[in-house]
MIZA-840081 format. One record per residue (C-alpha): x negated, y negated, z. Coordinates in Angstrom, 2 decimals. Each point is the difference from the previous one (the first is absolute). Layout:
BEGIN
X,Y,Z
...
//
This chain:
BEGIN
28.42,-8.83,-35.54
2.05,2.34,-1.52
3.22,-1.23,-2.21
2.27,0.94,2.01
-0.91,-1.15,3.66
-1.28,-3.26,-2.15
3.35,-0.50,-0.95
1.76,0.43,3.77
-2.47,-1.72,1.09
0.42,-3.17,-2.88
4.07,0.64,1.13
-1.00,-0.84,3.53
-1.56,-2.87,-0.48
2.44,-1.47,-2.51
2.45,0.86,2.74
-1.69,-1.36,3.06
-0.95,-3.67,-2.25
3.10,-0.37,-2.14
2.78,1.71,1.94
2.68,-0.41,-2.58
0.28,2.52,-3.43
0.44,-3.22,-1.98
-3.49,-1.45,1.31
-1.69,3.35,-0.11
0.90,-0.01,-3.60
-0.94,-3.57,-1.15
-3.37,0.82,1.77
-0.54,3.14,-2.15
1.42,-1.36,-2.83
-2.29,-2.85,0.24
-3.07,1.96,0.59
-0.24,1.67,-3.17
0.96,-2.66,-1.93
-1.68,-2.64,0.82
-3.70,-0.59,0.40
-3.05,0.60,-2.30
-0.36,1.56,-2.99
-2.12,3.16,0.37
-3.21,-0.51,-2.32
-0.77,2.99,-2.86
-3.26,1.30,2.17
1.70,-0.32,3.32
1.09,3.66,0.74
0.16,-0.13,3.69
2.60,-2.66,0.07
1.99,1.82,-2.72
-0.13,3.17,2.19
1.03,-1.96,2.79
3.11,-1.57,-2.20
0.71,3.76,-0.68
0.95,0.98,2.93
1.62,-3.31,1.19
2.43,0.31,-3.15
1.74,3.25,1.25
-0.25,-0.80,3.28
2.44,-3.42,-0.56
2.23,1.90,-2.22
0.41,2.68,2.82
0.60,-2.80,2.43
2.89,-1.39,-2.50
1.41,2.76,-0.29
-0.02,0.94,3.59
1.65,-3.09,0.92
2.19,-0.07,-2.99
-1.41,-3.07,-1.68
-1.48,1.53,-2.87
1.74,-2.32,-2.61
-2.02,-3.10,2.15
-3.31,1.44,-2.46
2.38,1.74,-2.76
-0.25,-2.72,-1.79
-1.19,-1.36,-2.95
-1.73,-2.87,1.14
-1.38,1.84,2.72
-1.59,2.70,-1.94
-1.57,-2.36,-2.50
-1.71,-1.99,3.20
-1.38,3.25,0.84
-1.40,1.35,-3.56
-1.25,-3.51,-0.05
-2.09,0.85,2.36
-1.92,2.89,-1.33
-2.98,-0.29,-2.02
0.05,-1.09,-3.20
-1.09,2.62,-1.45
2.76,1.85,0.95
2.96,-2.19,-0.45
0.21,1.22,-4.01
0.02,3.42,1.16
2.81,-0.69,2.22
2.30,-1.42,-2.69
-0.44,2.99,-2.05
1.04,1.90,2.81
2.82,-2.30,0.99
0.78,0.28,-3.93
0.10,3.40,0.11
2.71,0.28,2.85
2.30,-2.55,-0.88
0.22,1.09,-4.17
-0.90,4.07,0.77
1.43,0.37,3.58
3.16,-2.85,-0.95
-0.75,-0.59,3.59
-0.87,-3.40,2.50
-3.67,-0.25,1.23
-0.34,0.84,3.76
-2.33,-0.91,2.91
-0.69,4.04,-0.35
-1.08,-0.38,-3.63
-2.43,-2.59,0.87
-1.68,1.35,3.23
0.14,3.49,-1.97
-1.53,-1.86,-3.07
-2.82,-1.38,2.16
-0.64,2.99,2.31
-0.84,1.40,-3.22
-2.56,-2.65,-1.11
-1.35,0.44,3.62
-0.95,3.38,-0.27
-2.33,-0.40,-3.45
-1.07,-3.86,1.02
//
């Protein structure tokens, strides 16, 4: 399914089960940062967490509850879920854009961050 009709179609069903912004939120919010850590030699579900990141933050944003994963604690539940291996990699790039950019870490940074590590996994 293509990103795009995967992402009306995720917006549906939010919709149709949760009803209210707040609830569609919590649920999105909830599925990326909670559940299993991906394992280092487990590139399918890392894919799959690649496309689920953007798709939440577009959902956010959508229905203007962006800061709900803007968050500090939020973002470190979801790097805590990538493989290990990649978690040191991540601070250097987190380092990198809050001392070089003067900047906060985003939801974008991170689902940028691991598209990346998707594409040479």
């Amino acid at each position: 399914m293509d990103s795009e009709k995967g992402y009306r179609e995720a917006r549906k069903l939010f919709t149709k089960r949760y009803g209210q912004p707040y609830r569609i939120a919590s649920a999105c919010v909830e599925q990326v940062t909670n559940g299993p850590s991906i394992k280092c030699e487990d590139g399918a579900p890392l894919q799959t967490f690649s496309v689920l990141l953007p798709s939440c933050k577009n959902t956010l944003t959508d229905i203007g509850y962006l800061t709900k994963i803007e968050n500090p604690n939020s973002l470190k539940k979801i790097v805590s879920r990538l493989p290990s291996n990649l978690h040191q990699k991540w601070h250097d790039v987190a380092d990198t854009i809050t001392e070089g950019q003067e900047r906060e870490v985003t939801v974008s940074d991170v689902a940028s961050f691991v598209e990346e590590k998707v594409r040479i996994y």
